[in-house]
N, C-alpha and C positions, 0 to 999 in steps of 0.2 A: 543392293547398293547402300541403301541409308545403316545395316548393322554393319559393313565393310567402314564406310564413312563414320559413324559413331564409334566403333571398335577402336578406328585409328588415334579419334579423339579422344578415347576415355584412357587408352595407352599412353599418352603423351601426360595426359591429366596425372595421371597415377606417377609416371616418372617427377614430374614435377613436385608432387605431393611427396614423396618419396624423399628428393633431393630435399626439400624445403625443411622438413619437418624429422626425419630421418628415421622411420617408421612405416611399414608399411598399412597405407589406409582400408578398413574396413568399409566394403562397397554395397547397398540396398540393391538388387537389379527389379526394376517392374517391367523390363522389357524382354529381357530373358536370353540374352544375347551369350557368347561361351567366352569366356576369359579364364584360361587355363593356366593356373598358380596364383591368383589372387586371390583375396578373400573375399568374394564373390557370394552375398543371401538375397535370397526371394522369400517376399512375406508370404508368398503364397506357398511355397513347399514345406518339406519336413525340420526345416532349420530356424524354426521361429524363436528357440530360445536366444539363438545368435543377436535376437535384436536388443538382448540386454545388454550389447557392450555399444561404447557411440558410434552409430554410424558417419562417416565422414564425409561420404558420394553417393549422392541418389542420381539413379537411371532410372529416368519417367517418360512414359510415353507422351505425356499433353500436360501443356502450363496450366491446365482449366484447375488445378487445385495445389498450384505453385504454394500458398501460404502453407499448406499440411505438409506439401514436402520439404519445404525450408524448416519445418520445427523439425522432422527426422535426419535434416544433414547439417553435421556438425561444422564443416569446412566449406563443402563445393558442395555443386548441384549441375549435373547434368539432364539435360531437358531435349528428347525427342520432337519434335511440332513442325507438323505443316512442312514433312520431308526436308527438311533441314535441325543442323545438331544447334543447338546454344550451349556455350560453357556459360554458368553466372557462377563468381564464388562468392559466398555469403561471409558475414562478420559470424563466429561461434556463439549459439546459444548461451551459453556457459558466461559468457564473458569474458573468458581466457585468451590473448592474443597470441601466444605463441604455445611452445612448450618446453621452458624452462621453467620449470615449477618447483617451488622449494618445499625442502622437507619440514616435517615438524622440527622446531628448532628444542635444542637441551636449554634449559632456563637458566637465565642468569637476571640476579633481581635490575641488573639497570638497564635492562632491553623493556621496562612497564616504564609505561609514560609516568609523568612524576604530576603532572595537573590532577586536577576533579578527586571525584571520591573513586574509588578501583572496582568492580565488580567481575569477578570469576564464574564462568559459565563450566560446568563441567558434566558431562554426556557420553553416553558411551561411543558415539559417532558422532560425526561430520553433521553441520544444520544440512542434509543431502535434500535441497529444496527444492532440487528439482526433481524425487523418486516419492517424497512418500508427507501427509497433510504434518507429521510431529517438527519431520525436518524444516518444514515451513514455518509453523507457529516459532521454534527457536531461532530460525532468524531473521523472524519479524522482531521477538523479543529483544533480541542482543543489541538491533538498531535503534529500538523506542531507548533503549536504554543509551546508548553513544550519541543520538539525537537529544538529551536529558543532561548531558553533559557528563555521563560518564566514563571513565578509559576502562576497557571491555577486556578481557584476556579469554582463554578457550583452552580446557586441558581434555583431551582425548588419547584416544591411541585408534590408529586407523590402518591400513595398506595401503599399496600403492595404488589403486581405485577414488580413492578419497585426495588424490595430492590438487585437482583443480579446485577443490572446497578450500585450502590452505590456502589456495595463491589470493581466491579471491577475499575471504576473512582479511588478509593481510592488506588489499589494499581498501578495504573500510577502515584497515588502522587496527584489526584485532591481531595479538599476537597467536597461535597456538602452540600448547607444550602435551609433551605425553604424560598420559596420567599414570602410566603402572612404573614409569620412573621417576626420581625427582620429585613426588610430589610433595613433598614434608617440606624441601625447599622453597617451594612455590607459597605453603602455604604461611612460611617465617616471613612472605611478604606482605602481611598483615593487609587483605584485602576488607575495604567494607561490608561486604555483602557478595555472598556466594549462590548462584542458582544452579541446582542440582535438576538435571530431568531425567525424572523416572524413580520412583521408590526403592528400586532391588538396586539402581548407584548410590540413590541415598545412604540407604540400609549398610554400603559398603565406605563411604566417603567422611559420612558425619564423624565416626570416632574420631580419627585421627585430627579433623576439621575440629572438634572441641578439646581436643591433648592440647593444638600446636599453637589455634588462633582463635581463643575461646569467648575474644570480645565479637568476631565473624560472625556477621547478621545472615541466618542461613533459612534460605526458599526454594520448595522444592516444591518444580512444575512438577504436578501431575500426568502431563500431555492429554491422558485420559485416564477414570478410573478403572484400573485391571480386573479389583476384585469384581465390580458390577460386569465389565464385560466377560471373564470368566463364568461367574453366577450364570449367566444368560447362555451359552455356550453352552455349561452343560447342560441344563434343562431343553435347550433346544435339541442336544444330541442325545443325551442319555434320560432325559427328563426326573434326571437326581441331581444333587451335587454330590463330587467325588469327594473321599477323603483327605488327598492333597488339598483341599481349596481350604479346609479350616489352617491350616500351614501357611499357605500363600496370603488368605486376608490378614492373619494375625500379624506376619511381618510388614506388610503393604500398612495398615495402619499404625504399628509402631514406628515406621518411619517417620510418617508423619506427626509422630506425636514427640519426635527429638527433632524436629526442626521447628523454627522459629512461626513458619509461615507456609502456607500452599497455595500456591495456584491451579485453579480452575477454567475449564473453558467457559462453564455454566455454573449460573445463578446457584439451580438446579445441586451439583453436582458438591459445588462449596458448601449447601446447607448439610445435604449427606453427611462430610467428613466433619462439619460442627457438632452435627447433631452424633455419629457416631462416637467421637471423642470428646464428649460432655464440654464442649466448648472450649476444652483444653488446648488445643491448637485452634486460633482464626486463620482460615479458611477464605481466600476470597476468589470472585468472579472474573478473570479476564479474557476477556473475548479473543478471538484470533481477528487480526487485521488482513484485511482485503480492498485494493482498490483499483483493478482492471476497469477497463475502459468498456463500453458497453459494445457489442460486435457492430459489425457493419453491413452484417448481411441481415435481409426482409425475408418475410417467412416463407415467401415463394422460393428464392436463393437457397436454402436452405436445404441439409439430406442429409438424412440416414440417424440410426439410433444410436446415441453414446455409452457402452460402458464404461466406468473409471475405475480404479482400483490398483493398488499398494497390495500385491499377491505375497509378501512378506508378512502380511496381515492378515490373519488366519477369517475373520468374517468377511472378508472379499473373498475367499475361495467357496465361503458357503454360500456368498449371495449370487457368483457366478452358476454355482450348481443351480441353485433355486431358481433363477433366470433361466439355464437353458433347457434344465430338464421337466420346468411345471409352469411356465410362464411363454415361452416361444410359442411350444407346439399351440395355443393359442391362437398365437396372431394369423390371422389373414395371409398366406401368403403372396398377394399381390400386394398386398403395403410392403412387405419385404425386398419384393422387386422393386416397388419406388426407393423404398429408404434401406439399404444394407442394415447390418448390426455393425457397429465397430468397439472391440474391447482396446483398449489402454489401458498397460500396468506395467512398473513394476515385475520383475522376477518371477514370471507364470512357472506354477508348478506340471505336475505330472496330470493332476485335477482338474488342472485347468484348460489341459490340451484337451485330456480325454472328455469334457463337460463339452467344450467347443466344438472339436472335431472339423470334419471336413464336410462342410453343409454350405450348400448355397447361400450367396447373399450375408453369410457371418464370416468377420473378417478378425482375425486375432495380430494385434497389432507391436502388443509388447510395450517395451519400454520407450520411450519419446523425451527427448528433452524437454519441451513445452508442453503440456497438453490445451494451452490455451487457443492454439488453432482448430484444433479439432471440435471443441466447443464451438467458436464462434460459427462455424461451419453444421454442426450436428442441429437438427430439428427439437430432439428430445432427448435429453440424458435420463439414466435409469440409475436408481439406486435400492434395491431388492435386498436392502438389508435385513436378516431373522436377528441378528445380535449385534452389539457393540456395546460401546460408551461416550464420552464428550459428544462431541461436533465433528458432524462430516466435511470437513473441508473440499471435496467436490461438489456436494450442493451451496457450500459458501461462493467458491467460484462462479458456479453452472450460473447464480443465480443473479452473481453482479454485473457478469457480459450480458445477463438477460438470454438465455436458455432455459424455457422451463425443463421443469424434472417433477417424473414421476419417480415415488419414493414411498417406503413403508413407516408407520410412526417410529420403528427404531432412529432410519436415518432420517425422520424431520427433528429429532432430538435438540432438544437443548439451544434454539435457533429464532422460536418464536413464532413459528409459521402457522400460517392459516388454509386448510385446506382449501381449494375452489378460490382462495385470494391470491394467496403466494405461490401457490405449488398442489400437486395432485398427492393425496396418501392413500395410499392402498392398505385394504387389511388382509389380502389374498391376494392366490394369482391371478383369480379370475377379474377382480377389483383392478387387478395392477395393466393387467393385457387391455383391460376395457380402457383403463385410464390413459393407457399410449397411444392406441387408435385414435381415440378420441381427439388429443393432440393433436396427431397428426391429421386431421380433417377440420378441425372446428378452430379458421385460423382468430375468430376475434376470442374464442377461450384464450388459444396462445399467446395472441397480444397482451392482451389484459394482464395474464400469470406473467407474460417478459418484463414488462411493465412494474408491477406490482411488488414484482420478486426483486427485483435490482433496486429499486428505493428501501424495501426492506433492508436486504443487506447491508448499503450505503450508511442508512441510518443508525445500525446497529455495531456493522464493522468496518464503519469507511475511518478512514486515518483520523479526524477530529474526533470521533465518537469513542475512538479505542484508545486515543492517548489521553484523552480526558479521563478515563480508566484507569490506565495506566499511572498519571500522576495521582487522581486520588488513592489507589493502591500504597504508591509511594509515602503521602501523606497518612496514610491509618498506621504502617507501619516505621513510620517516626524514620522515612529516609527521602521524605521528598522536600527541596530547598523551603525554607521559611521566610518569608516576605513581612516587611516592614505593615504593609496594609490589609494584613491576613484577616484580621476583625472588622474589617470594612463591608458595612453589606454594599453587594457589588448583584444587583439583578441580571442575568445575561442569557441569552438562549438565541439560538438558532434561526434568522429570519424565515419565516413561514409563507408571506402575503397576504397572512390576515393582522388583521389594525389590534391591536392590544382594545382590550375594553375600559381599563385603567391607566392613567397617568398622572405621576408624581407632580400636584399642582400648587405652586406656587405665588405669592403675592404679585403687585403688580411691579414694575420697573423699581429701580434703584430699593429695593428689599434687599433687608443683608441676612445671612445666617454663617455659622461655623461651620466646618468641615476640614479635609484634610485635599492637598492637594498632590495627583500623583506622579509629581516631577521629580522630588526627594523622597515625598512621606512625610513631610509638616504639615504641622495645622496652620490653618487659613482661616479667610473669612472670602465668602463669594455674594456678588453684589451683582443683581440685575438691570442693565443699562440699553434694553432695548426689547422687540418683540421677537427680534429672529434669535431664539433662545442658543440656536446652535454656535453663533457666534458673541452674543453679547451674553452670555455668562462669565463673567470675569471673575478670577482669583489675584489677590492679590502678589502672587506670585507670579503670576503676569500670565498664566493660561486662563483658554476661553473652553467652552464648553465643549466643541470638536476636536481639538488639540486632545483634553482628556480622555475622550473615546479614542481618539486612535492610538492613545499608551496603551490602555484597555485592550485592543484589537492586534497591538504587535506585543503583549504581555501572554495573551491566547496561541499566539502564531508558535513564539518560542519556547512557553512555558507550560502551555496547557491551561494557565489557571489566567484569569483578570487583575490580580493583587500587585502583579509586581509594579516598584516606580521605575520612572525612566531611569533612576541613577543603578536601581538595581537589574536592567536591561545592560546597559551599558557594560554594567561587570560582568556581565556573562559573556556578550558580544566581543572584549576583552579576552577573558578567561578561556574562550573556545576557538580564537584567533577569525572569526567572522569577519567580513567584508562586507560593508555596507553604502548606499547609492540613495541618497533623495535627491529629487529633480527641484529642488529650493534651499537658495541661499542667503533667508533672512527666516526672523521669526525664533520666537522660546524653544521650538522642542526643536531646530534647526543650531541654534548657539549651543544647548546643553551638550545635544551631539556631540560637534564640532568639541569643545571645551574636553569629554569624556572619553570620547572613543580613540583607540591610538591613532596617529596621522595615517599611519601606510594602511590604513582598514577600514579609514572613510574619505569616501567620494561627493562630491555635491556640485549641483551646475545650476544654471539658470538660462532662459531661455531669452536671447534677445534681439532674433529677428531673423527673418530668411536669408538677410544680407551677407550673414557669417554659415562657417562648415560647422558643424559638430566638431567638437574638440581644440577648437579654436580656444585660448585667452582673452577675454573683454573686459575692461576694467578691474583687473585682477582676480576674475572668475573666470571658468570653464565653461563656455556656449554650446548645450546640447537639444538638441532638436529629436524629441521622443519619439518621433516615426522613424528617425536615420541616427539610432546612437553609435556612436565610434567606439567605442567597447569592444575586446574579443566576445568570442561567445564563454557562457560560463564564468564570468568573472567575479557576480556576485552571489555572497548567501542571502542577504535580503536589500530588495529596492522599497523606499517608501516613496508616494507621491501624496498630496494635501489640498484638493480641490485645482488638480492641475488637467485631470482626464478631459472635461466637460468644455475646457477650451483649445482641442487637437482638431482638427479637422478630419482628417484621417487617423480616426480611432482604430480599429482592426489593425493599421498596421504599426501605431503603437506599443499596441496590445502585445502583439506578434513580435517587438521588438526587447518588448522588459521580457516577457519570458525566452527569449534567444540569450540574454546577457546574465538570466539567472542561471546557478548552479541545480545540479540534479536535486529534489527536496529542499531547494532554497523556499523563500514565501516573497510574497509581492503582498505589502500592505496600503491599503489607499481609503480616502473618503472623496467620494465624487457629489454631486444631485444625484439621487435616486428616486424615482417615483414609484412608490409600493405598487399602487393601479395602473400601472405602466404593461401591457402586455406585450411591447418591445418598444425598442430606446422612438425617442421623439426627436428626430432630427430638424433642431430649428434654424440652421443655417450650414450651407456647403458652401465649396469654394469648384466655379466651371473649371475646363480645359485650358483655361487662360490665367488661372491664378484669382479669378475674379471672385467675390463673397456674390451668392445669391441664396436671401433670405425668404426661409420659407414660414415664418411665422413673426413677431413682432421682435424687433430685434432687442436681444437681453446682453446686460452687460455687465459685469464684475468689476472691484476694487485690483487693480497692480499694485502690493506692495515693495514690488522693485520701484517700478515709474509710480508713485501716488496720482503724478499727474495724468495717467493716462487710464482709460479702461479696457478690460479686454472680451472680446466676443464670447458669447458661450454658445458652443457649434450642437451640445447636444444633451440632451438630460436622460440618463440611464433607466432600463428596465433591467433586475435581477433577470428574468428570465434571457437577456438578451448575452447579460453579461453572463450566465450559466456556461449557458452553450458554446459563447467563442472560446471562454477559457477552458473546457474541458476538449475542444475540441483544438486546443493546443497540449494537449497533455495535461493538464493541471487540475487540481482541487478546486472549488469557487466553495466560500462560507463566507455570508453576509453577516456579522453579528450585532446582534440589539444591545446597547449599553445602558442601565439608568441606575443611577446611583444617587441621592439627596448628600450624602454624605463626602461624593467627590466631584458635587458640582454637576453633576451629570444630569439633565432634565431634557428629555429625550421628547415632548412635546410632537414633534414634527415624524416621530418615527425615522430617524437618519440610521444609518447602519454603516458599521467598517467592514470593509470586505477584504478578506483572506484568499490569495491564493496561493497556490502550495505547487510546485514543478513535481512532477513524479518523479520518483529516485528510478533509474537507467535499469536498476537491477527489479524494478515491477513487475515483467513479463515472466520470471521466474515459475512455475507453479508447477504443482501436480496433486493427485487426488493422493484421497488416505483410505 
């Protein structure tokens, strides 16, 4: 009855799918039911390469690992449970809503946006970021760069495989054009700066690139170095190098030494190509960006062992042999029955069936649009690499959901890790099988390495750390914006929770000194007029000492750097058509706004009592109430607020409100109390079931510069760690930053901090291994 019942449903499903889409859908069966003229695979039979094309219907026996099967179905999901069918359709991985998808368009110079400076991406495929780590690092890149304020173009040539990579490029605003046509054209449209990925397009692109547009600032990512990964290769296979590789490294470094500039994954990797090319190309380090959300599942929830791997990449078919033919026969097989193998790739070869085969408990999986479920899901990833290059983007991953991985010093490359800290390295297989078991039993090792491993990452390649990269990149090679307050020492880092041991100490009250004030970028004079240094620093220009750190803290959000002034915010804010929201309508960096930013792009309200709705007019202002804003969702690129947190009652749902109204990758900038010794917030007043205030500690009360005459309650004074976790735990970045600066009035005394937060861009869950 239930495959008669299912049959019927999955027939109607498939018509539908059919009708809708006008295609017929590629179906996963785990149930095994017969549907005769469909395209009908089981991961368990002979038809595994099938799983390289997208699946669009999964048939699964039980919801019990619904998240894995929604990464493998691209449209629908059909779900067996508890003798009954559930249809669920799901939103496409992809991001793709239909399938009308356009082609690569023929160039024509007025389809390139005409703002910012232009920069041309040119590759020999599609950023395919959801198949393989290079595809990822380029369209991490192309957005650090559109997020920078530049207008982005894409010259490739691809098939019809590649056309949902077009749709979506398109709508981040990139255009793309084919490269084996037209490109002489493309190139008479005199772009700033061109980034080439891969030496052997270099090798092919540069000429004409210095014939046609010879002022063309030209960067060529490496992705990773070939000739070291070849070198490695062969000695592993042939334990010589062959004669073709004096061929291949020679051209491999002449590319590089007619382009401008290289990029790197690793530190590592950029000294190589300095030091090979007697410093005649620089060379620099840029990290690949990563910032998944930590899983959700405890290490008892947890099963089975991860392979990952991009089988288009020839040292994942060696590292799969080396795994199953010198590292398996190892394990225990009762751990195997607790924890399966499961391989994820990319385009498995003939090597890789035959390496796998048909063995209990190993499961070969294929291609998957996400591989981030399975992660969050898997116990232990494995990475058994004998050779490469750069950074393995599966242990970047593995490591930020907080999945340890056992792995060999090839694949800890370039990453910073610490064995027994961050992660397990093996120098054998015997080292490597001992090191998996071990995982899998010894859960406070686990903890620790999950732990341990995802703040590494965060810190090394969480979005603040890699766009700060990024712009200084931009800055050595004379393309990243220049700021009025460039030679300003500006001290800034990262809040920690520990107390600085040094503070810029100044005279007592009404002391005056020179400096520059960062509203325009003129010189000042700033005059101390009290002890709470955060507010009684005054400039003459009419800011006080918290006002300047929060320029400082949305100069960081937007720019990457702390230099810029608010006039030079405001140009970009302009220049990039941003939409902007502070919850105050009086006050210096409130009027400069207002005065600077176009009208239909700034927003400002004030709050003035329960008695009104949100979005109400009162006194010729807009009345919004930061638990209930009237706002659609998404409306804005960044909200500021200015010591307005600490008087909400219901902060979480606040919280929960700015980032519903912020756009994908918008920032929420604010200054609230903050107590560094705070191990969560100190709630000193609430409000009962009746609207009533009852206070739970001595009741504290703030200046209203709306009402002077009135003051207002403060419900709550903040712990970082407090504020960490809700905002990450809406999706978002948290970065508290330290400001202190003598020279912009900045005297940081009290340790206050502005806090950053960042909405994830929609297109994060993207990923796959390299």
């Amino acid at each position: 009855m239930i495959a008669e019942k299912l049959i019927a449903h999955l027939n109607k499903l498939l018509d539908q799918y059919q009708a809708r889409y006008d295609r017929q859908p590629y179906v996963l069966d785990l149930v095994g039911v017969s549907m005769p003229g469909h395209n009908i695979f089981s991961p368990l039979g002979n038809e595994l390469h099938y799983l390289d094309k997208t699946i669009d219907i999964v048939v699964a026996p039980s919801s019990h690992d619904r998240a894995v099967l929604r990464a493998l179905a691209r449209w629908a999901l059909v779900i067996v449970d508890d003798q009954e069918v559930v249809v669920e359709w799901s939103e496409p991985v992809t991001e793709i809503s239909d399938t009308s998808i356009p082609k690569i368009k023929s160039f024509a110079a007025s389809s390139l946006p005409s703002n910012g400076k232009r920069v041309l991406f040119v590759a020999p495929t599609l950023p395919e970021y959801d198949r393989e780590g290079g595809g990822v690092r380029l369209y991490y890149l192309l957005r650090l760069f559109l997020q920078s304020g530049y207008s982005v173009a894409y010259a490739t040539d691809h098939d019809e495989s590649g056309e949902r990579y077009v749709r979506h490029l398109n709508t981040l605003g990139v255009q793309v054009y084919p490269l084996s046509t037209n490109f002489d054209k493309l190139l008479r449209s005199q772009f700033d700066l061109i980034v080439i990925a891969f030496w052997n397009v270099a090798s092919f692109v540069i000429p004409p690139i210095r014939a046609i547009s010879p002022k063309t600032y030209i960067v060529i990512d490496s992705i990773d170095l070939h000739f070291l990964r070849e070198a490695r290769a062969m000695f592993t296979e042939y334990n010589q190098l062959l004669p073709e590789f004096a061929e291949n490294v020679a051209g491999e470094l002449n590319a590089y030494l007619q382009a401008d500039t290289v990029l790197t994954v690793s530190q590592k990797e950029a000294a190589l190509i300095n030091n090979l090319c007697a410093s005649r190309t620089k060379a620099f380090d840029l990290p690949d960006l990563e910032f998944s959300q930590p899983s959700p599942y405890k290490f008892d929830e947890r099963k089975g062992i991860l392979f990952i791997g991009n089988f288009r990449h020839s040292p994942n078919i060696d590292a799969i042999q080396y795994f199953m033919y010198e590292i398996v026969p190892l394990l225990d097989p009762a751990i195997l029955r607790k924890h399966p193998i499961y391989v994820v790739g990319n385009g498995p070869t003939s090597e890789v069936f035959e390496a796998v085969g048909n063995r209990d408990n190993i499961y070969l999986l294929g291609w998957v649009p996400s591989v981030v479920p399975y992660i969050e899901r898997a116990c232990v990833t494995v990475a058994p690499l004998r050779y490469g290059a750069g950074i393995k983007r599966k242990l970047l991953l593995a490591l930020t959901i907080g999945t340890p991985t056992v792995t060999t010093p090839i694949g800890a490359e370039g990453l910073g890790l610490t064995h027994e800290e961050h992660i397990l390295i093996g120098q054998d297989s015997v080292e490597l099988a001992c090191f998996i078991e071990r995982l899998l039993i010894d859960s406070d090792l686990w903890h620790k390495l999950a732990k341990k491993g995802r703040e590494h990452m965060l810190a090394t390649h969480g979005y603040d750390a890699v766009h700060r990269q990024f712009m200084d990149v931009l800055k050595k090679i004379k393309l990243a914006p220049r700021f009025k307050l460039e030679q300003v020492s500006i001290d800034y880092e990262v809040f920690n929770g520990v107390t600085r041991s040094s503070m810029p100490k100044l005279a007592s009250p009404d002391t005056d000194w020179e400096g520059y004030c960062n509203l325009v970028g003129e010189k000042t004079v700033f005059t101390i007029k009290g002890t709470n240094l955060r507010e009684t620093v005054y400039a003459k220009t009419g800011t006080f000492n918290r006002q300047r750190q929060l320029i400082c803290g949305l100069s960081m959000a937007l720019l990457g750097v702390p230099h810029a002034t608010l006039e030079e915010i405001c140009q970009y804010i302009n220049d990039h058509r941003l939409t902007i929201y502070t919850a105050e309508a009086n006050g210096t960096i409130f009027n400069y706004l207002r005065n600077h930013i176009k009208p239909d792009h700034f927003y400002f309200s004030e709050y003035f009592g329960d008695q009104y709705t949100s979005g109400e007019i009162v006194n010729n202002i807009r009345h919004e109430d930061l638990q209930r804003l009237s706002f659609p969702d998404e409306t804005f690129d960044i909200v500021l607020t200015a010591e307005v947190m600490e008087h909400i009652p219901d902060v979480p749902k606040a919280e929960g409100e700015i980032v519903r109204v912020l756009k994908s990758g918008g920032v929420y900038c604010f200054t609230t109390p903050v107590a560094p010794y705070l191990e969560h917030d100190q709630i000193k007043a609430q409000l009962d079931e009746n609207g009533n205030i009852q206070y739970l500690t001595e009741p504290d009360y703030h200046g209203d510069p709306v009402r002077p005459e009135e003051r207002i309650l403060v419900f709550r004074v903040f712990s970082h760690r407090d504020l960490s976790r809700r905002f990450e735990a809406l999706g978002c970045t948290y970065i508290p930053y330290y400001f202190s600066s003598s020279s912009l009035g900045i005297i940081n005394a009290h340790f206050d901090t502005v806090q950053v937060v960042r909405k994830l861009s929609s297109g994060a869950g993207d990923h796959s291994g390299k």
